[in-house]
C-alpha positions in Angstrom: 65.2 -57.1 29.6 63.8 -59.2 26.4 67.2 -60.5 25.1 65.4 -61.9 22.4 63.2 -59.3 21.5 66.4 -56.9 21.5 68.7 -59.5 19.5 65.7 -59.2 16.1 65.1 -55.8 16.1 69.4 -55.5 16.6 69.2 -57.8 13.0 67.5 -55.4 11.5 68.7 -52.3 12.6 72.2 -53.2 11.6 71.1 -54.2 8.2 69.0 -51.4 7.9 71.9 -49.0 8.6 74.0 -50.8 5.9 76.8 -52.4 8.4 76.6 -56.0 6.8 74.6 -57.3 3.4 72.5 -60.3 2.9 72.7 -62.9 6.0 76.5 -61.9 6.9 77.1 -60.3 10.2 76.0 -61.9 13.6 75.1 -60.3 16.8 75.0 -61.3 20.5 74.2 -60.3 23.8 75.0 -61.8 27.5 73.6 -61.7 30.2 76.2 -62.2 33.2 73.4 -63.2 35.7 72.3 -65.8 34.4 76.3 -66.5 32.1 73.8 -66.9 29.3 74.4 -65.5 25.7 71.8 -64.5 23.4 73.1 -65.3 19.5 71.4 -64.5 15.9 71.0 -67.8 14.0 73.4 -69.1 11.0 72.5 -67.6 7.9 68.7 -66.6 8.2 67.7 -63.0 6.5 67.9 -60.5 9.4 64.0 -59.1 8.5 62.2 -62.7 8.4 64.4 -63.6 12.5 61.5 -64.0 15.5 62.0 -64.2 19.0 61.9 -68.0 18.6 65.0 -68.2 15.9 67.5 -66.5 18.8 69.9 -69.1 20.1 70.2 -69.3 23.8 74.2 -70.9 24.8 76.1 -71.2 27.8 79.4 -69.1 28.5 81.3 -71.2 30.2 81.2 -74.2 27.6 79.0 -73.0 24.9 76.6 -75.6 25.0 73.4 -74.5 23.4 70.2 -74.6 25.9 67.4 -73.3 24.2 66.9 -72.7 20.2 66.0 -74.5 17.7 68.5 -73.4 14.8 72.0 -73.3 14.4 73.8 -70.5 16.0 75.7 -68.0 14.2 79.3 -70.1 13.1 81.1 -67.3 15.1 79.9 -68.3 18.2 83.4 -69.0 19.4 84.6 -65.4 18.4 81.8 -64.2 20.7 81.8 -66.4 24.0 85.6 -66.2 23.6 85.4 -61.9 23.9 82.7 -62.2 26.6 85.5 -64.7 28.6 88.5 -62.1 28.2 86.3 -58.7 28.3 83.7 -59.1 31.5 82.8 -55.9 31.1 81.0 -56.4 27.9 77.9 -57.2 27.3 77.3 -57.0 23.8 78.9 -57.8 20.1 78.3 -57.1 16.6 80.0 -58.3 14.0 79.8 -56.1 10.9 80.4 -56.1 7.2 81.4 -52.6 6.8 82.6 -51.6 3.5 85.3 -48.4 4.9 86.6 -50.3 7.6 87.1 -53.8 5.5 89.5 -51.4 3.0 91.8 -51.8 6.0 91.0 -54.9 6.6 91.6 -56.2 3.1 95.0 -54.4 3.3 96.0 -55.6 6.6 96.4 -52.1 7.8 95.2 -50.5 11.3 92.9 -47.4 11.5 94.7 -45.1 13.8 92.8 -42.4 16.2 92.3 -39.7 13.6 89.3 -38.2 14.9 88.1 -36.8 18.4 84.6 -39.4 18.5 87.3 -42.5 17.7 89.5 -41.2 20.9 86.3 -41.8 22.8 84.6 -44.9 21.4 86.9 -46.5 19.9 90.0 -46.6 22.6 92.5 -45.9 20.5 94.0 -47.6 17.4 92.4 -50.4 15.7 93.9 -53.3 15.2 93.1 -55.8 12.3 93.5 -59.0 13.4 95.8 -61.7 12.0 93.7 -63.7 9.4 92.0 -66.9 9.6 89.1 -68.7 8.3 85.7 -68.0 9.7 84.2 -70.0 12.4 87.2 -71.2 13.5 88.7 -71.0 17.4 91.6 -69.7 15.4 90.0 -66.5 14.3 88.5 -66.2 17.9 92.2 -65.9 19.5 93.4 -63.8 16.8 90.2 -61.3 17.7 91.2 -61.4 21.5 94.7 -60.9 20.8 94.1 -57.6 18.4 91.2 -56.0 21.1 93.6 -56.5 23.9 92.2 -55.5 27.7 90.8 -51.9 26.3 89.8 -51.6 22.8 86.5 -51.6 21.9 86.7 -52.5 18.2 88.9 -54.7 16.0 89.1 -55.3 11.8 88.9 -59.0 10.7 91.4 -59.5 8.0 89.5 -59.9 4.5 86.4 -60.3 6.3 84.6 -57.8 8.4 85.0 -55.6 11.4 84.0 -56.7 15.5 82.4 -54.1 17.8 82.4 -54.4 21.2 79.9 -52.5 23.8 78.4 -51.9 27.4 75.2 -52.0 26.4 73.4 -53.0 22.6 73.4 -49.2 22.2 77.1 -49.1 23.2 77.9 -51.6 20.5 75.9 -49.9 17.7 78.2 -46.2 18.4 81.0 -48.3 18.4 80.1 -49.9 14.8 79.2 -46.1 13.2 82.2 -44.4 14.7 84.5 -47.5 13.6 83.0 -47.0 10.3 83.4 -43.0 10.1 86.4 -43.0 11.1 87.3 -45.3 8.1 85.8 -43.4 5.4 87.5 -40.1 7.3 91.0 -41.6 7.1 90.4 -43.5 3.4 89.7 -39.5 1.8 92.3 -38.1 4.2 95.1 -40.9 3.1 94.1 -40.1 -0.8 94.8 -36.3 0.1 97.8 -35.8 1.8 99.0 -37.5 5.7 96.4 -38.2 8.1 97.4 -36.7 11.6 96.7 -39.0 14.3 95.6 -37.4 18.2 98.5 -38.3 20.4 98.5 -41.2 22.3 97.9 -38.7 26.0 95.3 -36.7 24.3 93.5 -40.4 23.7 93.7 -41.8 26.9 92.9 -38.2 28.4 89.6 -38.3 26.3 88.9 -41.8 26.3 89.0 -41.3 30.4 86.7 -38.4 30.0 84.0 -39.9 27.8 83.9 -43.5 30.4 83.3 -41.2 33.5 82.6 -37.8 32.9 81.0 -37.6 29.8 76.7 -37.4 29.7 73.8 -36.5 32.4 74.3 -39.6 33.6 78.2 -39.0 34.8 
């Protein structure tokens, strides 16, 4: 797999499909073979990254081994996840306009919808607020994904989705963010029903290991 190849066209895909704005956002990827992570630089325009911008840094103490720029300034959010979630192998951190409405409020997005039940893991949290870059806001992350969730809201500031795979990561950040708008119109109509917390873990079991050709 071309890590760095992936990691552009990621840039531009999630910019593309109006997640983030300008040069906000980050992604990353890691590869557990090799305990190397694969960052987006600090602040560059998503369409003008190369292969040669991606920032190569250690997981185990983050020390930066090949790259030329500055890694994104959440690289402690990242390596932190990668730590406490082995499983995972990619993150992208979003901008998302429906989700940061929670965010912004403090609020969590509860399971509303059948495709959040299955991506998602359940409710999502929004994370205790901090100021960005700092280890601070990477244990307040940790702390609101727990052991299972796949996504959580940074307080005033953007959203955090977890996947499997790149591909894994990018369903995570649509559903997170239809789910959002879903509940925003629903709240402004009457009282969202939210699945029941069995009927979430029932589907959330059936979509990890029985649902798709591959399962």
């Amino acid at each position: 797999m071309n890590y760095k190849a992936e990691l552009v066209a990621a840039g531009k895909r999630m910019l593309d499909k109006g997640l983030t704005v300008e040069t906000w956002g980050n992604i990353s990827l890691c590869d557990p073979g090799s305990g190397l992570v694969y960052m987006t630089p600090s602040a560059m325009p998503y369409h003008t990254i190369v292969e040669d911008d991606v920032v190569v840094v250690r997981l185990d103490d983050g020390q930066v081994v090949e790259g030329h720029r500055k890694p994104t300034v959440e690289k402690e959010m990242h390596l932190e996840v990668y730590r406490r979630r082995p499983e995972i192998r990619a993150l992208i951190h979003t901008h998302p306009v429906h989700s940061l409405v929670f965010g912004v409020l403090h609020q969590s997005i509860p399971a509303i919808i059948d495709e959040a039940a299955q991506v998602l893991g359940g409710t999502v949290e929004t994370a205790e607020y901090a100021l960005p870059g700092t280890s601070e806001l990477a244990a307040n992350a940790v702390k609101a994904l727990g052991q299972d969730k796949m996504a959580c809201l940074l307080a005033n500031h953007g959203a955090l989705c977890l996947g499997k795979s790149l591909e894994g990561a990018f369903k995570t950040c649509v559903v997170l963010e239809m789910t959002a708008e879903i509940y925003h119109k629903a709240l402004q109509l009457g009282t969202p029903h939210v699945i029941p917390d069995d009927k979430v873990a029932f589907m959330w079991d059936f979509a990890e290991h029985h649902y798709g050709q591959d399962k």
